[in-house]
C-alpha positions in Angstrom: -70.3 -75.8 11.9 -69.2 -79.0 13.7 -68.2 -81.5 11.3 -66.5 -85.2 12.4 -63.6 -86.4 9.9 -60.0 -86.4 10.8 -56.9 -87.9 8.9 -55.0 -90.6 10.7 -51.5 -89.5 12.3 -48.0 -91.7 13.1 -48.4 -93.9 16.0 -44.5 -92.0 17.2 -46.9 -88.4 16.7 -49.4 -89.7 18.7 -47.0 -90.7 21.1 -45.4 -87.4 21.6 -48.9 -85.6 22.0 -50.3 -87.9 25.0 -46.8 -87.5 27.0 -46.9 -83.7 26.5 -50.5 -84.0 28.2 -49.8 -86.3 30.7 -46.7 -83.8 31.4 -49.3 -81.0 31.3 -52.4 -82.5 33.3 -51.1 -85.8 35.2 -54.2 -87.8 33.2 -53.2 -90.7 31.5 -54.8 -91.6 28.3 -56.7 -94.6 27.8 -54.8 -97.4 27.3 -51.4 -96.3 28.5 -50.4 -96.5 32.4 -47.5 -95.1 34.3 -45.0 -97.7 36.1 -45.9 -99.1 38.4 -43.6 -97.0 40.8 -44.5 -93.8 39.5 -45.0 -91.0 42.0 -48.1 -88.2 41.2 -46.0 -84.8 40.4 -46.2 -82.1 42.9 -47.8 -78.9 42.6 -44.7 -77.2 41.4 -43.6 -79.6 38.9 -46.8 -79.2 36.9 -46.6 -75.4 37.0 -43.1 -76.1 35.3 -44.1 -78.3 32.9 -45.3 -77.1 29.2 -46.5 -77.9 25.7 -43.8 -77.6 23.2 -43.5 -74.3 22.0 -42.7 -74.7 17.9 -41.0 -72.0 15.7 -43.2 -69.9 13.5 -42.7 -71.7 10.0 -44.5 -71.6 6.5 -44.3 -73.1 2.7 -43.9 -70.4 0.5 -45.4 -70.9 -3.1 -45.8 -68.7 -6.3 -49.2 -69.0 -8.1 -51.4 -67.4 -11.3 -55.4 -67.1 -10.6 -57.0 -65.6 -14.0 -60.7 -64.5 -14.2 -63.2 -61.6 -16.4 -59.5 -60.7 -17.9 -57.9 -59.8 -14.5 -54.3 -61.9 -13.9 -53.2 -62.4 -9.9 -49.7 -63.1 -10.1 -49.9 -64.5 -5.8 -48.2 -66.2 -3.1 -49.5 -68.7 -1.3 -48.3 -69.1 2.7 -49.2 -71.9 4.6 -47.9 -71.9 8.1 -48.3 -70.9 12.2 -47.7 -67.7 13.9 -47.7 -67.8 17.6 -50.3 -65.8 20.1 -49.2 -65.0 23.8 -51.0 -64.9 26.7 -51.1 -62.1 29.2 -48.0 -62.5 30.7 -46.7 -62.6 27.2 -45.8 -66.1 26.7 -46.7 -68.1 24.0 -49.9 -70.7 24.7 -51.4 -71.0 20.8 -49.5 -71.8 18.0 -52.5 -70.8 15.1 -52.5 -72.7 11.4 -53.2 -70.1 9.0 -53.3 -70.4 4.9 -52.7 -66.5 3.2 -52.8 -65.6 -0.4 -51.2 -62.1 -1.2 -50.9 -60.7 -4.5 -47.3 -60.1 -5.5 -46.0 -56.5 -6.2 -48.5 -54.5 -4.5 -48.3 -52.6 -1.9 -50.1 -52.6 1.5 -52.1 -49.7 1.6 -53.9 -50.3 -2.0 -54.4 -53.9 -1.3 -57.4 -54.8 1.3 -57.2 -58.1 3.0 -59.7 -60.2 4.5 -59.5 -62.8 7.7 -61.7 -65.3 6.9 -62.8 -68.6 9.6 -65.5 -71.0 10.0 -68.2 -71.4 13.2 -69.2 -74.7 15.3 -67.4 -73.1 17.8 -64.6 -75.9 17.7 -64.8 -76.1 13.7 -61.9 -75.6 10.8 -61.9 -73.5 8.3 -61.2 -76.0 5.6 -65.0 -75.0 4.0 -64.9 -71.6 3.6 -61.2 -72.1 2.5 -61.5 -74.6 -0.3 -65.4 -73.9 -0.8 -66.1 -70.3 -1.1 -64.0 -67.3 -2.0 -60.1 -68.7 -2.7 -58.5 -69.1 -5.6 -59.4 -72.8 -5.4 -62.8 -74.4 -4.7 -64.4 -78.0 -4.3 -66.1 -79.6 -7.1 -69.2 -81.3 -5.3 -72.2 -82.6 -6.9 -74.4 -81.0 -4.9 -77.3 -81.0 -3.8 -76.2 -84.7 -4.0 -74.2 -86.5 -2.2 -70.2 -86.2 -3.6 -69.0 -89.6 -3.9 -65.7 -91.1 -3.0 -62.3 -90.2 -4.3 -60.7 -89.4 -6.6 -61.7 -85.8 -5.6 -61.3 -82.7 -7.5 -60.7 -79.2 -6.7 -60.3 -76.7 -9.4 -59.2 -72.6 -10.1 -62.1 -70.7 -8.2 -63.3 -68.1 -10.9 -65.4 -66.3 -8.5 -62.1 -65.8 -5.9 -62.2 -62.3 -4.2 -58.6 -62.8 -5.0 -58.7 -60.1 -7.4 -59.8 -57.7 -5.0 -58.3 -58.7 -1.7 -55.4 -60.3 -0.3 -57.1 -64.0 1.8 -56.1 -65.4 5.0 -57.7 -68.1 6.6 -57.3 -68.8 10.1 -57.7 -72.3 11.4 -59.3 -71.8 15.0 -56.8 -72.6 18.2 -57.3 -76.3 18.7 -58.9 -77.2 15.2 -57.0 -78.0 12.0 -52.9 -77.5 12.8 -53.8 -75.0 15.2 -52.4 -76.1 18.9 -52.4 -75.2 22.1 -48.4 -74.4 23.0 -46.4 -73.6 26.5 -48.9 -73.5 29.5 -51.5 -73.1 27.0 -54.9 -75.4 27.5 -58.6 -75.9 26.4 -59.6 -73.8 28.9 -57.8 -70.6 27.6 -59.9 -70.9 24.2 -63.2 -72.9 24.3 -65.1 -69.6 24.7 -66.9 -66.7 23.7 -64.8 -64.4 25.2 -61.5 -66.4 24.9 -61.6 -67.2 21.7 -62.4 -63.6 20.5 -59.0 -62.5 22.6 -57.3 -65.5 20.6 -58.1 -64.3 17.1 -57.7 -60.8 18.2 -54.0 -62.1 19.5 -53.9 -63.3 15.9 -55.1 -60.9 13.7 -52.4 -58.2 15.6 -49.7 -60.5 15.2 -50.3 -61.2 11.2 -51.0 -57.4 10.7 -47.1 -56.7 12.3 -45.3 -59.5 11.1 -46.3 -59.0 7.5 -46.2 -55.3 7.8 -50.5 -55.0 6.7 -51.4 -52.2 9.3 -52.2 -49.8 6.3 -54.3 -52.1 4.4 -58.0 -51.6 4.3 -59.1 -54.7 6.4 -61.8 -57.0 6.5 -63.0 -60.0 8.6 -65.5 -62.5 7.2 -66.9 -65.2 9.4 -69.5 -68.0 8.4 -72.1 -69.5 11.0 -70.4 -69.2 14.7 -67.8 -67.1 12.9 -70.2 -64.4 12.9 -70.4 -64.6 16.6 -66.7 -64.3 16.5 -66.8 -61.8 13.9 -69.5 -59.3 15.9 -67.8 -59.2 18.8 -64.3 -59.3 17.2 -64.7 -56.4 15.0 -65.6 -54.8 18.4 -62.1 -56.2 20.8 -60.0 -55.2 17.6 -61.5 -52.0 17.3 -61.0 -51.2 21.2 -57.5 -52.0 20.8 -56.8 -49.4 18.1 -57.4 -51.9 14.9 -60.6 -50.7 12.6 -61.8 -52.4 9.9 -63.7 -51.5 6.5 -65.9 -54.2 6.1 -67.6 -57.3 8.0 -69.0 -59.8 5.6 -71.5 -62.3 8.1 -72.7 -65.9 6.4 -75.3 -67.9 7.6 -75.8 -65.8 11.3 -76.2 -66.7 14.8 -76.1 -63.4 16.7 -78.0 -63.6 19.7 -78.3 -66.8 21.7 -80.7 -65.9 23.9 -83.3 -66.3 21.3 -83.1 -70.0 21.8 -84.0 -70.5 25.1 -86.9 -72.5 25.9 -90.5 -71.1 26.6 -89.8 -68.3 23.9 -91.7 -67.9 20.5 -88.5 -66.1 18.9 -87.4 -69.8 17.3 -91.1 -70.7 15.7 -91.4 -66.9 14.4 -87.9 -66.5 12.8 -88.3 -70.1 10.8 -91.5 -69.5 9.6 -90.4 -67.4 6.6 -87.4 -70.2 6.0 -90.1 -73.2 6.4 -91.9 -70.9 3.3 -89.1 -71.2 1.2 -88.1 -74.5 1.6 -91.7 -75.6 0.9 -91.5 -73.5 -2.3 -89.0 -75.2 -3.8 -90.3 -78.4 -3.6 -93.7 -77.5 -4.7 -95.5 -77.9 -1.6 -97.5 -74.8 -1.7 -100.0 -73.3 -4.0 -98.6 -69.6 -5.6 -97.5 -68.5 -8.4 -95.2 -65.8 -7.3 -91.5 -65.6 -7.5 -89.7 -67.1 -4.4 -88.3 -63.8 -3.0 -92.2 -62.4 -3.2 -93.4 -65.8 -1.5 -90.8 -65.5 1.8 -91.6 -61.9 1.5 -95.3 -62.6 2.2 -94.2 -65.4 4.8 -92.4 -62.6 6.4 -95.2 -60.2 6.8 -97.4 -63.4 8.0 -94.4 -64.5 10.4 -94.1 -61.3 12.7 -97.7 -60.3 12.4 -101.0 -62.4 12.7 -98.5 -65.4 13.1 -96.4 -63.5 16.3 -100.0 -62.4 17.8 -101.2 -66.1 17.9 -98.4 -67.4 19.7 -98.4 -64.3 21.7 -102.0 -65.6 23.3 -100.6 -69.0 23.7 -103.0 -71.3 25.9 -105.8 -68.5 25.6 -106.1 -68.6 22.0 -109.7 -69.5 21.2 -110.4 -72.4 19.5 -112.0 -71.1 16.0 -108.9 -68.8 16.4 -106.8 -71.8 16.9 -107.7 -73.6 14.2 -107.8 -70.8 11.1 -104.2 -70.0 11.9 -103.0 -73.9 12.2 -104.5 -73.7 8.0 -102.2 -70.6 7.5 -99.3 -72.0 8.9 -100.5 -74.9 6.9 -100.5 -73.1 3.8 -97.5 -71.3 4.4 -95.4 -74.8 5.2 -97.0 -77.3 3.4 -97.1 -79.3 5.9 -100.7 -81.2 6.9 -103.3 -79.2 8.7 -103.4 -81.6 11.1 -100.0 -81.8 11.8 -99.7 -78.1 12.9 -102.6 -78.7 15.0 -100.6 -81.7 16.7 -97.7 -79.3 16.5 -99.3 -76.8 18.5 -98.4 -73.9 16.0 -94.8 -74.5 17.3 -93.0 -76.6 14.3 -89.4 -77.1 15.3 -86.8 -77.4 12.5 -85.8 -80.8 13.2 -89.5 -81.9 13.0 -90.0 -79.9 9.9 -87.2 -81.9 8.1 -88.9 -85.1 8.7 -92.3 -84.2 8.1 -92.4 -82.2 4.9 -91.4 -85.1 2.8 -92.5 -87.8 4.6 -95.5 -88.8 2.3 -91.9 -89.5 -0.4 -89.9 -91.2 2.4 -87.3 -88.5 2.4 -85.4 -86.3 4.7 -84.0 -82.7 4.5 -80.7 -81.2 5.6 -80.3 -79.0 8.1 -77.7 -77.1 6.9 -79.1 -77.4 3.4 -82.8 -78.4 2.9 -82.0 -79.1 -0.4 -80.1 -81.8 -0.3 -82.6 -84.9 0.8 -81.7 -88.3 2.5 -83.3 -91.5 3.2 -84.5 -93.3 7.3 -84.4 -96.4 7.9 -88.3 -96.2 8.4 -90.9 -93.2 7.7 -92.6 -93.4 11.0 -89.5 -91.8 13.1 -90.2 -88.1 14.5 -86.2 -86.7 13.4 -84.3 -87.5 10.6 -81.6 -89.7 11.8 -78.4 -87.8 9.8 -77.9 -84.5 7.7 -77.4 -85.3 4.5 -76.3 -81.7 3.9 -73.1 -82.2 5.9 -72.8 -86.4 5.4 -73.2 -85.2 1.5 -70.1 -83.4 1.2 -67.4 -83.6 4.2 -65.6 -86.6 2.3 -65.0 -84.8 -0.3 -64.0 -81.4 1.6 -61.3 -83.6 3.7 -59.5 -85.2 1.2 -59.3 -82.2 -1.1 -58.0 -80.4 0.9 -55.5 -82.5 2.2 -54.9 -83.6 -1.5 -54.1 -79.3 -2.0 -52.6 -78.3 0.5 -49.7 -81.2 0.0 -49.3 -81.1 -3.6 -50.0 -77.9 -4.5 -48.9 -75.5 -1.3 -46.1 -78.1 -0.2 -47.4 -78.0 2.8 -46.7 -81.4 5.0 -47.7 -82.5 8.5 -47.3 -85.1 10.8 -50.4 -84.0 13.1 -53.4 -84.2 12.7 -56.0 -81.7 11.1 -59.0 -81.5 13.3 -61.9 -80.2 11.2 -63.5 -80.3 14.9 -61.5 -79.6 17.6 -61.5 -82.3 20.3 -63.9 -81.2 23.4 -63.6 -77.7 22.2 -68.0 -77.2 21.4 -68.7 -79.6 24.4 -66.8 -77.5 26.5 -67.6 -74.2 25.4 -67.9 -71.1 27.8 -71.1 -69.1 26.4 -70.5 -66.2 28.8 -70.1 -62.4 27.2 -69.1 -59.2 28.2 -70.4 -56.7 25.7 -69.2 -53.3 26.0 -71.9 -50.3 26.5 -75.2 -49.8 28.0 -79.2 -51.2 27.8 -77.7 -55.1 26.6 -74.3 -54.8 27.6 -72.6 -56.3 30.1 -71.9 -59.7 31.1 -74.3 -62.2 29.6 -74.9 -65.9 30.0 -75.7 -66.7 26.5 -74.1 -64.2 23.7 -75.9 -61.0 22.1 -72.8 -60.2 19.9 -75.4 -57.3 17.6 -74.8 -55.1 20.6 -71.2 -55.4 20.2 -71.3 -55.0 16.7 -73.7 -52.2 16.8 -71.1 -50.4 19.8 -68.0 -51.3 16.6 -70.5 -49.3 14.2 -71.4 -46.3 16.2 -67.5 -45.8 17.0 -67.1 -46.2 13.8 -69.2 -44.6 11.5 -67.4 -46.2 8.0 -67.6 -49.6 8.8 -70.0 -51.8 6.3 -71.8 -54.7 7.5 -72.5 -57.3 4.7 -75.4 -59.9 5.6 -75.2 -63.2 3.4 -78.1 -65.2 3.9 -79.2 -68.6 1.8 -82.9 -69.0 2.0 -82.8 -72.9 2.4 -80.4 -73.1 5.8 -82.2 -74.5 9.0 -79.4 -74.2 11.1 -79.4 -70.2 10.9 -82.7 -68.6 9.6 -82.5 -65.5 7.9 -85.6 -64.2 9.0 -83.9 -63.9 13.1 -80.3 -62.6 11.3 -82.8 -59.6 10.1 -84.3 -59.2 13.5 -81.2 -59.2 15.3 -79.3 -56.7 13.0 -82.5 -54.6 12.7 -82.7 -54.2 16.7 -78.9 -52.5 17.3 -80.6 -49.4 18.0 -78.4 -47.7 15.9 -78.6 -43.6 14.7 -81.1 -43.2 11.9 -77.9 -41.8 9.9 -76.2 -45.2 10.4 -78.9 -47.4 9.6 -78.0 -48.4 5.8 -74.3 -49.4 6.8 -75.6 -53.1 7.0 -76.9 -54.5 4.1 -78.5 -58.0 2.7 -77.9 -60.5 0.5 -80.1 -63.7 -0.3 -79.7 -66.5 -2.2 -80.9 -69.8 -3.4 -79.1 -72.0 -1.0 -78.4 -73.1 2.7 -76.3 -72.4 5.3 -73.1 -73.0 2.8 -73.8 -70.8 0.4 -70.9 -71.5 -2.1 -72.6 -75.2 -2.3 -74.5 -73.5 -4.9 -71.8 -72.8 -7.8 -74.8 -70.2 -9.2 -75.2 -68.4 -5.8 -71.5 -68.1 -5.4 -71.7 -66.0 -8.5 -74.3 -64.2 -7.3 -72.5 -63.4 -4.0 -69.6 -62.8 -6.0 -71.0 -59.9 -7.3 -72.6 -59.0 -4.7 -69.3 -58.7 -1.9 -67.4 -56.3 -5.3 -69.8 -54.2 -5.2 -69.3 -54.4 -0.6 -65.9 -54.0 -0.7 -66.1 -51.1 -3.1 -68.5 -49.7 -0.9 -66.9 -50.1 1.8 -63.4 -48.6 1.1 -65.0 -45.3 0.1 -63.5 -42.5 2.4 
């Protein structure tokens, strides 16, 4: 996810960081200028010249997490390691917050990796939101309001069956570029895998984890990074156990215009969205509902859209009172629509008649327009609901209770990083593989699988997310051509929530439960 919301930083900080780009690029930043007798540097001067390179420091703290009678006696590290680039010099110094039960050693003691999506976006949601031993306390689906915030002992941590680190993404949060290091060498598919494979080597040496049962666990973009990490670290002698994937985008090709693969994958979400606020007539459960949405979806649905222009009319106009009745939205509507009913339409329209809007990353939470006649909602209220309250917790924990303190700032979006982002792929093997304009990353997931027959794929999917429909997460992992025998190492979860699962305390427990059973799964030799 992209999210906006920084904390401010010392004038003397900000100082330091413009003349270190200046240095770097020549470009001035608005509102400085050179002298007036300054000369432009040669050629030479800015191959010499280079972003500080800092040490690799941490704050070191000693903690107690207790839950269902189990005590974590842990330590908490908050700090940077550096990653090098291929002529082994340092270019990324990456923020990183670990927990790591005391006593125990490495090769009984998993640990996960665990980083947000956008591309360009912190992990400061997964961190203080979902499986650590803290969490958030948000009012949602409502909007949080204003400080003071609070933030609370996580009884549904994985802390008592894993080891946690989570990895701040090179240019968001503390994470830097360093040395010759610049946007360019991370704002991208391919780059940004190398990065956190750079990343996850150097952690696994310097804290002596190469024996520990591994895991990665990515939410939104992060499973982009995830599928196609598991893959590079794999290659480069590093298997895993288990890949947990929340909230999936796999396959951007899916989105490009003139396709159908967008209208069909939503349609099942669209169901359960009108479900829950009582826009449809059933009286079945919700998982039978989107069930029978999914059946509709990539059946007489698909073969309607399939016909497009050459659909007859009486033809036309039966399915537009399907879709109808499967959306809740207006007959007419759908006719107006075409059949197609983008998500951003869908979250204007479904309420409209009670002047409300949906989120995108959450259609549960609702907002309000300035009028009802607009086309789009003019905000998310998912992510305006609830990224006050994620900022200043964390800053709140990670200074009081992790000692940790900074000067910089902590991009929870990384400047320019998702503008400028490099969508080219290289996926390894056959049929799909090869170099790709837009990411497939389920072939490289389904090459990590087939190398390695014992690694466990874990699908989390919330039923009410309109940024990444679980119905096209099911088609993408259920077209990796994989063995027959192989076919059952991914599994799904669902649950009554968005995009942010863990927004739902209830489906946190549920997932809870669900990633124990995973990870026991999933160490089985």
């Amino acid at each position: 996810m992209i999210r906006a919301g920084v904390v401010k930083v010392s004038v003397v900080s900000r100082i330091l960081r413009i003349a270190a780009v200046v240095a770097v690029t020549g470009v001035v930043a608005p509102g400085f200028s050179q002298a007036p007798d300054s000369k432009p540097q040669t050629e030479a001067k800015k191959e010499e010249a280079t972003l500080p390179i800092p040490a690799e420091t941490s704050s070191v703290t000693k903690h107690e997490w207790a839950a269902g009678g189990r005590m974590v006696h842990y330590t908490a590290t908050a700090g940077n390691l550096l990653i090098r680039d291929e002529q082994d010099k340092a270019n990324g110094s990456i923020f990183y917050v670990a927990y790591t039960e005391d006593g125990v050693e490495a090769k009984s003691r998993p640990v996960t990796f665990f980083y947000n999506g956008g591309p360009g976006a912190a992990t400061i949601w997964l961190h203080m939101g979902s499986f650590g031993p803290v969490r958030v306390v948000t009012q949602s689906p409502d909007a949080t309001g204003p400080a003071p915030f609070e933030w609370v002992q996580n009884q549904y941590s994985l802390l008592d069956k894993s080891d946690l680190v989570f990895i701040d993404a090179p240019l968001t949060g503390y994470s830097r570029a360093v040395g010759k290091g610049t946007i360019k060498d991370f704002a991208g598919t391919d780059q940004d895998i190398k990065a956190f494979d750079k990343f996850i080597v150097r952690y696994l040496t310097a804290n002596q984890r190469w024996n520990s049962p591994k895991f990665l666990f990515g939410e939104s973009y992060g499973t982009t990074r995830s599928a196609g990490l598991v893959s590079a670290l794999q290659n480069d002698g590093v298997e895993f156990n288990g890949v947990t994937l929340l909230s999936s985008i796999l396959n951007y090709n899916r989105r490009n215009p003139g396709l159908d693969y967008e209208a069909i994958g939503y349609m099942p979400s669209y169901a359960a969205i009108a479900y829950h606020y009582h826009k449809v007539k059933t009286t079945v459960s919700l998982a039978e509902w989107v069930e029978q949405a999914r059946v509709f979806a990539r059946g007489p649905y698909a073969e309607a859209l399939q016909q497009g222009d050459k659909l007859p009319a009486a033809e036309f106009d039966a399915m537009a009172a399907k879709v109808a009745a499967v959306t809740g939205l207006s007959v007419e509507y759908v006719k107006e629509a075409k059949l197609h009913i983008s998500a951003t339409r869908f979250r204007k329209e479904l309420l409209r008649g009670d002047e409300r809007t949906l989120g995108r990353y959450d259609a549960r939470f609702m907002g309000w327009d300035p009028d009802s006649a607009g086309e789009n909602p003019g905000y998310d209220p998912s992510d305006t609901g609830i990224s006050g309250v994620y900022v200043g917790a964390f800053h709140d924990y990670i200074q009081r209770e992790l000692k940790y303190m900074s000067q910089e700032t902590y991009y929870t979006s990384g400047p320019g990083l998702n503008e400028g982002w490099d969508f080219k792929h290289k996926a390894p093997g056959f049929g799909r593989g090869g170099e790709q304009t837009a990411p497939d990353v389920a072939v490289d997931l389904a090459d990590a699988i087939r190398k390695n027959p014992k690694l466990r794929v874990f699908s989390a999917n919330g039923y009410f997310d309109l940024a990444t429909p679980f119905f096209s997460t099911e088609y993408d992992l259920n077209h990796m051509d994989l063995p027959q025998s192989l076919v059952n190492n991914v599994q799904f979860g669902y649950y009554p929530a968005g995009h942010m699962v863990y927004l739902n305390v209830d489906a946190l427990k549920e997932m809870k439960a669900d990633m124990v059973k995973f990870y026991a799964l999933a160490q089985q030799r």
